[in-house]
C-alpha positions as CSV (number, residue, x, y, z in Angstrom):
1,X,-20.0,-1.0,-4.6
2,X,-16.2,0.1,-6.0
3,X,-15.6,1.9,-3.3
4,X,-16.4,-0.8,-1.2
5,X,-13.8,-2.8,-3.1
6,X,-11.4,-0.3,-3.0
7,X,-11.5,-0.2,0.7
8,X,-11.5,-3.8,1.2
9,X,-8.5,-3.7,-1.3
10,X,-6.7,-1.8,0.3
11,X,-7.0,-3.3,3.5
12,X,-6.1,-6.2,2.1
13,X,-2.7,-4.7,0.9
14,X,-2.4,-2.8,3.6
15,X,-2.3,-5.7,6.3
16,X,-0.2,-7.9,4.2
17,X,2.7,-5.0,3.7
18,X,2.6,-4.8,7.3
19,X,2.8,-8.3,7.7
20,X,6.3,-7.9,5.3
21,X,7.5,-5.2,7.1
22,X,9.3,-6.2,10.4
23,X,8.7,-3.9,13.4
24,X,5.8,-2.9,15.4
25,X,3.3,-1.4,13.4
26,X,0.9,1.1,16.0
27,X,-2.1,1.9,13.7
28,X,-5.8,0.7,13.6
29,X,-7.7,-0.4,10.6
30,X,-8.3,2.5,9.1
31,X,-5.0,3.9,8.6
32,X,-4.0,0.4,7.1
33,X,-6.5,0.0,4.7
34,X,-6.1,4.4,3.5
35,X,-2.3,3.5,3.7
36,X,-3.2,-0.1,1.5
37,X,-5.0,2.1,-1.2
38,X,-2.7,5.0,-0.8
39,X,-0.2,2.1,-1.6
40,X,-2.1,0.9,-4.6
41,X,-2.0,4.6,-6.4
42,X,1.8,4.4,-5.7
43,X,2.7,1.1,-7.0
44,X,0.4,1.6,-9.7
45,X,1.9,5.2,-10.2
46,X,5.7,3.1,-10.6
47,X,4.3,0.7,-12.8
48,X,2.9,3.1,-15.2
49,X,6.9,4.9,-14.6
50,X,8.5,1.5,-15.2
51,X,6.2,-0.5,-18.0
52,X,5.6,2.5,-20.2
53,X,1.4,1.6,-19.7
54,X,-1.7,1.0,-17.3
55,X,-1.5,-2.6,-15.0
56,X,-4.1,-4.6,-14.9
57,X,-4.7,-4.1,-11.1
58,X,-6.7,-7.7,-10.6
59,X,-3.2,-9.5,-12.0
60,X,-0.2,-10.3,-9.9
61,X,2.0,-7.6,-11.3
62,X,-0.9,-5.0,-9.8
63,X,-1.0,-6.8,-6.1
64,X,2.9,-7.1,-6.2
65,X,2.9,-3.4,-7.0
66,X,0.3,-2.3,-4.5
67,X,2.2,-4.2,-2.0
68,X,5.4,-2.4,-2.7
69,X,4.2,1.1,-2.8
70,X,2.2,0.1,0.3
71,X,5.4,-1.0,2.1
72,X,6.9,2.1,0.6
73,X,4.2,3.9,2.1
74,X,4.7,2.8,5.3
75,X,8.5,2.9,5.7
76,X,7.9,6.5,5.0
77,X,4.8,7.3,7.3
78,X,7.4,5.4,9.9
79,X,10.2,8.0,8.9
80,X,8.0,11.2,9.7
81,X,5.8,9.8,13.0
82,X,8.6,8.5,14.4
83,X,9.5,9.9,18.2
84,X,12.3,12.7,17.7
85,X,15.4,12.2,20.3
């Protein structure tokens, strides 16, 4: 059953940091909800940095850093897929 929260998790954050994000966003479901958990490890990865300790990752400080590694995630993935000139 955690994995199954972690997926629905970070789908969750996924689709809401590509809601945040403005431009056209070409991926399926799957890609947001690995790029949503991906996400999670890096905003809780910068918390841990920043705060000196673990983030509660059910309290607003762990889904406001889950969405920012997520969009950090993503403005990155858009970086490296994006169509060379």
């Amino acid at each position: 059953m955690a994995i199954i929260g972690w997926i629905v998790f970070g789908l969750v954050v996924g689709v809401i940091a590509r809601f945040l994000k403005p431009g056209a966003d070409p991926m399926g479901i799957i890609v947001t909800a690995l790029l949503g958990i991906a996400g999670s490890f890096v905003g809780g990865f910068l918390g841990h940095v920043i705060k000196g300790g673990d983030i509660d990752s059910a309290g607003p400080a762990g889904w406001l850093g889950s969405i920012a590694g997520a969009i950090i995630l993503l403005i990155a993935y858009h970086f490296f897929t994006r169509p060379k000139p």
